[in-house]
C-alpha positions in Angstrom: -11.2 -5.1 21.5 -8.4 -5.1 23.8 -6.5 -1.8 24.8 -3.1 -3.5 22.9 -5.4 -4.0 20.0 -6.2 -0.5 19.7 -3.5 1.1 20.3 -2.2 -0.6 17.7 -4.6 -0.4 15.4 -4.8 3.6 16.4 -1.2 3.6 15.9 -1.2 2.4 12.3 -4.0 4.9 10.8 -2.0 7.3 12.3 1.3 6.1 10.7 -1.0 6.1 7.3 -2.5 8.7 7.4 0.8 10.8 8.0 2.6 9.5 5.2 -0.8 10.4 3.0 -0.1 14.1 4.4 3.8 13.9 3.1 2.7 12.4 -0.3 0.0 14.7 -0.6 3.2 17.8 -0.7 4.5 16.1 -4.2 1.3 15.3 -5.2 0.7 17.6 -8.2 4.2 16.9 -9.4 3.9 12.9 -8.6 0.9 10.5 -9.9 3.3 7.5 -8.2 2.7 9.9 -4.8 -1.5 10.5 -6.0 -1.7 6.6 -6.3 0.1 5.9 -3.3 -1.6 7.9 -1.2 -4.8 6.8 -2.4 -3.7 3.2 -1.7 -2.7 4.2 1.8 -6.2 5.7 2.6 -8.0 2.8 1.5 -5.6 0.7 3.9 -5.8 2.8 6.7 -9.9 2.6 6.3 -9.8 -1.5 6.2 -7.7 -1.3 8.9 -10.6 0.9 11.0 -13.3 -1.1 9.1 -11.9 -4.6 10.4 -11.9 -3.8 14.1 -14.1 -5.3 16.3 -17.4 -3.1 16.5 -17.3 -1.3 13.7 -20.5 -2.3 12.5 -22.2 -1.1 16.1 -21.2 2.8 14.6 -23.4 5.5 13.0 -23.9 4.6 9.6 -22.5 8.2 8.3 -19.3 6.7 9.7 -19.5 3.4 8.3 -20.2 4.0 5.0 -17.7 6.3 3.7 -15.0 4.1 5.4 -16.4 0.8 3.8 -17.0 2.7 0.9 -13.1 3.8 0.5 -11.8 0.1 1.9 -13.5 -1.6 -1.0 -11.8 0.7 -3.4 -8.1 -0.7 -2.2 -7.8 -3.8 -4.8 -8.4 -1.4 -7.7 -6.1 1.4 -5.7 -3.7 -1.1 -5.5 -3.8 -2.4 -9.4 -3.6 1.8 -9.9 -0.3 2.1 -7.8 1.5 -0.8 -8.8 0.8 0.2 -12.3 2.1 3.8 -11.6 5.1 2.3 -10.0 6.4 -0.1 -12.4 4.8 1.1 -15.8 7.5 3.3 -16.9 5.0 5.0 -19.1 1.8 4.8 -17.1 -1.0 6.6 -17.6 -4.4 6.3 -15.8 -7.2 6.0 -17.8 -10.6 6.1 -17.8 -10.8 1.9 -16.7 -9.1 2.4 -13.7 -11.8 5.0 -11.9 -14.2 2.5 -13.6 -12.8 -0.1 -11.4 -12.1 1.5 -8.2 -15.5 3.5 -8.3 -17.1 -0.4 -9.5 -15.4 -2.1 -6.4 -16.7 0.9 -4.2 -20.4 0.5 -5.7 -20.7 -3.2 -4.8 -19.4 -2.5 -1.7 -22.0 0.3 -0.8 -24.6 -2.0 -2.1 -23.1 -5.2 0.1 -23.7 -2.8 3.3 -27.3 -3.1 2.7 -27.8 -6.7 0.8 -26.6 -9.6 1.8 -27.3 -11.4 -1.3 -24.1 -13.8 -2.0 -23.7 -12.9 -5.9 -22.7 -9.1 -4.9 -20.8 -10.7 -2.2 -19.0 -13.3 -4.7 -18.4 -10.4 -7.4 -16.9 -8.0 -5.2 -14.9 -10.9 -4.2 -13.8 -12.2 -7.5 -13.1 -8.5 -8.7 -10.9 -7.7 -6.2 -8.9 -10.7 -6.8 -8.5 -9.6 -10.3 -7.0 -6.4 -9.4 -4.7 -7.8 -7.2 -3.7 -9.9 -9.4 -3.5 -7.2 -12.3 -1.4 -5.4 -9.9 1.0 -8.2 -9.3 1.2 -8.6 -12.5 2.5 -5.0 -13.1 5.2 -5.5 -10.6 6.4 -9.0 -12.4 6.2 -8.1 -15.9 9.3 -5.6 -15.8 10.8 -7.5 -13.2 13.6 -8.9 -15.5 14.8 -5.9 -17.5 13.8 -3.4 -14.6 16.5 -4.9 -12.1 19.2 -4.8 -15.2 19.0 -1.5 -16.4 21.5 1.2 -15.1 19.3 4.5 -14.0 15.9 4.7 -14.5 12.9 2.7 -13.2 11.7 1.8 -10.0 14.6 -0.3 -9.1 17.0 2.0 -9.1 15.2 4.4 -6.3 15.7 1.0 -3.7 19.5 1.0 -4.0 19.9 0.9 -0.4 23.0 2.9 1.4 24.5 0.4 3.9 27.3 3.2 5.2 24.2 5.6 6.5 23.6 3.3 9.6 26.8 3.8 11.3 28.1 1.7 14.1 29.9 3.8 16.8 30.4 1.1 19.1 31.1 -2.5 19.2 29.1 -2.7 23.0 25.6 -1.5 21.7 22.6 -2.9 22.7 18.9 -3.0 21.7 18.0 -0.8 18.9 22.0 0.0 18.2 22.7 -3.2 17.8 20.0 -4.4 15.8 21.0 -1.5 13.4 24.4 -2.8 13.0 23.2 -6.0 12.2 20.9 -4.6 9.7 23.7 -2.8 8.5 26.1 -5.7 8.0 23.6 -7.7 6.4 22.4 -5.6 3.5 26.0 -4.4 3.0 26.5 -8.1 2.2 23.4 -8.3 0.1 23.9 -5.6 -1.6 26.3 -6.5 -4.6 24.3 -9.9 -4.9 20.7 -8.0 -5.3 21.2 -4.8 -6.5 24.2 -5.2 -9.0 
């Protein structure tokens, strides 16, 4: 692994793992925060479990990482569903699924056999899709409706990035430009 590489990779568990610690203060109040930062573990662990040499490390590391990366379709299905279910409630199914996706991958660590390979597979496409699925299906009357739903909360404010000067460079001007354009989006998307 290259030092870019993992710095990189270094840089994004970091960047996870941070926003876990800022959902974790609303967490009691918030399932939407719960989900999301149980999503945002399992990510930062696949993105530690896909580096080159992870599978040279103790197995006491390895397995609880692989064991919490496996879990991220079913965290995923859970987060989606929290964040576009208006009403949503988890239930018992969805620790069923995430704690089924984490068994078959505990038990892929240690056989290679290709039908726990192709189940863990398939399952994990089904909860990805599941959790696509929750973020289509109120798609259409979610984007219409005045106040509430998850729509609402990404009505971006275009005057917040201000644009001092018309000389910036760099970052300054790429926030003006940013600026511009979602101030032009902005009654074609969001109204």
């Amino acid at each position: 692994m290259s030092t870019l590489e993992a710095a990189l990779r270094g840089g994004a568990v970091v960047v996870l793992l941070l926003r876990v610690v800022v959902l974790a203060r609303t967490a009691r109040s918030s399932q939407v925060s719960r989900y999301s930062a149980l999503l945002l573990i399992g990510i930062a662990a696949y993105v530690v479990e896909s580096a080159p040499g992870f599978g040279l490390l103790d197995l006491r590391w390895r397995i609880p990482i692989h064991v919490v990366s496996c879990g991220t379709p079913a965290a995923f299905w859970i987060t989606m569903g929290a964040l576009f279910v208006d009403e949503f409630q988890a239930r018992w199914y969805h620790a069923l699924a995430w704690s089924t996706l984490a068994v078959l991958g505990a038990v892929e660590m240690f056989s290679r056999s290709m039908s726990i390979g192709v189940g863990h597979s398939a399952l994990s496409l089904l909860f990805i899709l599941l959790g696509i699925w929750h973020a289509l299906a109120g798609r259409a009357t979610d984007l219409v409706e005045g106040g509430a739903g998850f729509a609402s909360s990404l009505r971006l404010r275009p005057r917040s990035i201000r644009c001092w000067s018309s000389r910036r460079t760099g970052f300054g001007q790429a926030a003006c430009r940013l600026r511009r354009s979602v101030s032009q989006m902005r009654p074609v998307c969001w109204h």
